[in-house]
N, C-alpha and C positions, 0 to 999 in steps of 0.2 A: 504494500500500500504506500501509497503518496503522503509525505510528511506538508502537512495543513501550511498554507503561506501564513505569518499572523500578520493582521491590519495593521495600518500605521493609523492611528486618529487624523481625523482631519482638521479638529480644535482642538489646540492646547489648550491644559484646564486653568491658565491664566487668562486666554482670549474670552473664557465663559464668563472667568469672573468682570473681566471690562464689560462684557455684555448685559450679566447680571445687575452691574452697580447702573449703568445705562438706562436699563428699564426699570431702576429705583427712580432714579432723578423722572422720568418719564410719568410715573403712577402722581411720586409729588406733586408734579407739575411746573420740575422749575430747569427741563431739558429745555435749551435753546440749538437751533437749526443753524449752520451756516460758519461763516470762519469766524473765531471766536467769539462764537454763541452771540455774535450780532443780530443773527436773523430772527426769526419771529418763533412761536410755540411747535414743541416737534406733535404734531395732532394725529399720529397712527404708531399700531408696535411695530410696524414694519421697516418703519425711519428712525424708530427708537434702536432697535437692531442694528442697520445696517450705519448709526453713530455710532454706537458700541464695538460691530467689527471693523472698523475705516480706524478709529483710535488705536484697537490693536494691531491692526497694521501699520501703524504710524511708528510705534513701539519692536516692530519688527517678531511678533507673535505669529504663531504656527497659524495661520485660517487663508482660505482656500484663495483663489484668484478672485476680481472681479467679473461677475460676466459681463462679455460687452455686449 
């Protein structure tokens, strides 16, 4: 028999945490949009999210490409 590949994660459990603390600031209400939280309220979890992974990737954290 064939010895099993193991997965490599595709988040490190540091990029969750940026994610996690993201969609605190999110539920509070006090996430801002844009470069240096200039912009206006982040109004979905979806953008809540995808500030959470853009900072971990800023930080050089294990998470996937952008899709273009």
């Amino acid at each position: 028999m064939a010895a099993k590949k193991k997965k490599k994660t595709k988040y490190s459990r540091s990029s969750k945490r940026d994610v996690e603390s993201e969609m605190r600031r999110y539920k509070k209400g006090t996430a801002k949009s844009g470069r240096g939280g200039k912009g206006g309220k982040v109004k979905s979890r979806k953008q809540a999210i995808a500030i959470g992974l853009s900072k971990a990737r800023k930080k050089g954290k294990r998470v996937p490409k952008k899709k273009s």
